[in-house]
Structure formats: C-alpha cells, structure tokens
PLY file of the C-alpha trace (Angstrom):
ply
format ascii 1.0
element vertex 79
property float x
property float y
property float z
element edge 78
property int vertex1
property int vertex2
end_header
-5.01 13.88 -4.08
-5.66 9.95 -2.91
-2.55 9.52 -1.70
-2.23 12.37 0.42
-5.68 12.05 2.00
-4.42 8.25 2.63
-1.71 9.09 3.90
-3.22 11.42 6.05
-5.46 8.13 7.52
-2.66 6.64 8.10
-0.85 8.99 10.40
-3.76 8.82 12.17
-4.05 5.55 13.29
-0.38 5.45 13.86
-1.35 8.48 16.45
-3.82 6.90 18.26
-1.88 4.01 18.72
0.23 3.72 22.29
3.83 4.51 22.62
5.98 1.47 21.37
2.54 -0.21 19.98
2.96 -2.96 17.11
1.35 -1.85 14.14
0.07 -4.99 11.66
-0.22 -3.86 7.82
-3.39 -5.78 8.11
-4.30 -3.65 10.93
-3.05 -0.63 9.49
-4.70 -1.43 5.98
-8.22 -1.49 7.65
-7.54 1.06 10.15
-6.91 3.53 7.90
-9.00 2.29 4.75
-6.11 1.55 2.60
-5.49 -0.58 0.00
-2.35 -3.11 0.52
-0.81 -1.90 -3.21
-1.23 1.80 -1.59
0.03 1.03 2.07
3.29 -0.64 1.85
5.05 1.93 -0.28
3.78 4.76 2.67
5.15 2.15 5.02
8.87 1.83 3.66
9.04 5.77 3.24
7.91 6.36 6.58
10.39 3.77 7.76
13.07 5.29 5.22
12.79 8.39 7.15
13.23 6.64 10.53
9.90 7.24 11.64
8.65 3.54 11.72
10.88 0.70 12.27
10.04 -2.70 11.25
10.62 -6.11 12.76
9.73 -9.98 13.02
7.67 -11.33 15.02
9.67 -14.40 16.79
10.32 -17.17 16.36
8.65 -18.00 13.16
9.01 -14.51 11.78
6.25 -14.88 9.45
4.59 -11.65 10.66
5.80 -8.04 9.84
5.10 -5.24 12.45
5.99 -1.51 12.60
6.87 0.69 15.57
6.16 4.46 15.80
9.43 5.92 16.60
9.97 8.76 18.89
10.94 10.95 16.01
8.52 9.84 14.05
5.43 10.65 16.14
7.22 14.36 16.97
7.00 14.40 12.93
3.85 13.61 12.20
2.06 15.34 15.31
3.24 18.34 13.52
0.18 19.94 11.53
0 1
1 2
2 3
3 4
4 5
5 6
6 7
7 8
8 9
9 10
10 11
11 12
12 13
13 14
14 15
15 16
16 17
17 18
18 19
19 20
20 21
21 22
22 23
23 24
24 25
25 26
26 27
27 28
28 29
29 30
30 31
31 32
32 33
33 34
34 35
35 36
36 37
37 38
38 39
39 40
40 41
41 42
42 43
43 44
44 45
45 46
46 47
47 48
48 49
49 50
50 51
51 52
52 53
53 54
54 55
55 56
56 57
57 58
58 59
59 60
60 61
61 62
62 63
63 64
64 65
65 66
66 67
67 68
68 69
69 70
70 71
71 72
72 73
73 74
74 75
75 76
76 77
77 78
C-alpha cells in the first residue's frame, strides 16, 4: 500500500530529526518523497493524535512548521 510505505518515509525523517526540530512540509515533502496532496492529510492525523504540533513562524506567520512531540516520537519509535 502507497500510503503506508509513505507514511513509513515519513516517520523516518521525523526520527532523524533532533529533539524539538522544526519540520517544513517542504522539507518534509522532499525528505520523505511525498507528494504535497499525500503529506498534509499524514500531517493533521499525526498532529490529531498529539504527536506533531504545529505553529507559525513569527511575525509574519506565513510559514507552517511541525514539532515532534515527546509522545509522538515514543509512538512512532515503536516497530
């Protein structure tokens, strides 16, 4: 299944990535080879389940970013 296997891509990157890192969906979308249509509905159900949060950057807040939460990388570590 595509989405899983994207999915999958995407948890990785998120991974690698440092504690309290801020993830771009550009970033993300090349990172993990996924298309924008594909990536921002993984995006709002990871932050749905309060693994990612989301903010704004300042002070324009024309640019969306996403934090790993603590939770969220115990989750996803898991195999």
């Amino acid at each position: 299944m595509r989405s899983t296997r994207e999915m999958r891509r995407l948890v990785t990157v998120l991974l690698k990535g440092a504690a309290e890192a801020r993830f771009y969906p550009e970033d993300l979308r090349r990172a993990a080879q996924v298309h924008s249509r594909r990536l921002y509905p993984m995006l709002d159900t990871l932050e749905q389940r309060g693994w990612l949060t989301g903010g704004w950057d300042e002070p324009d807040k024309t640019h969306r970013y996403y934090v790993l939460t603590d939770e969220g990388r115990r989750e996803l570590a898991k195999p």
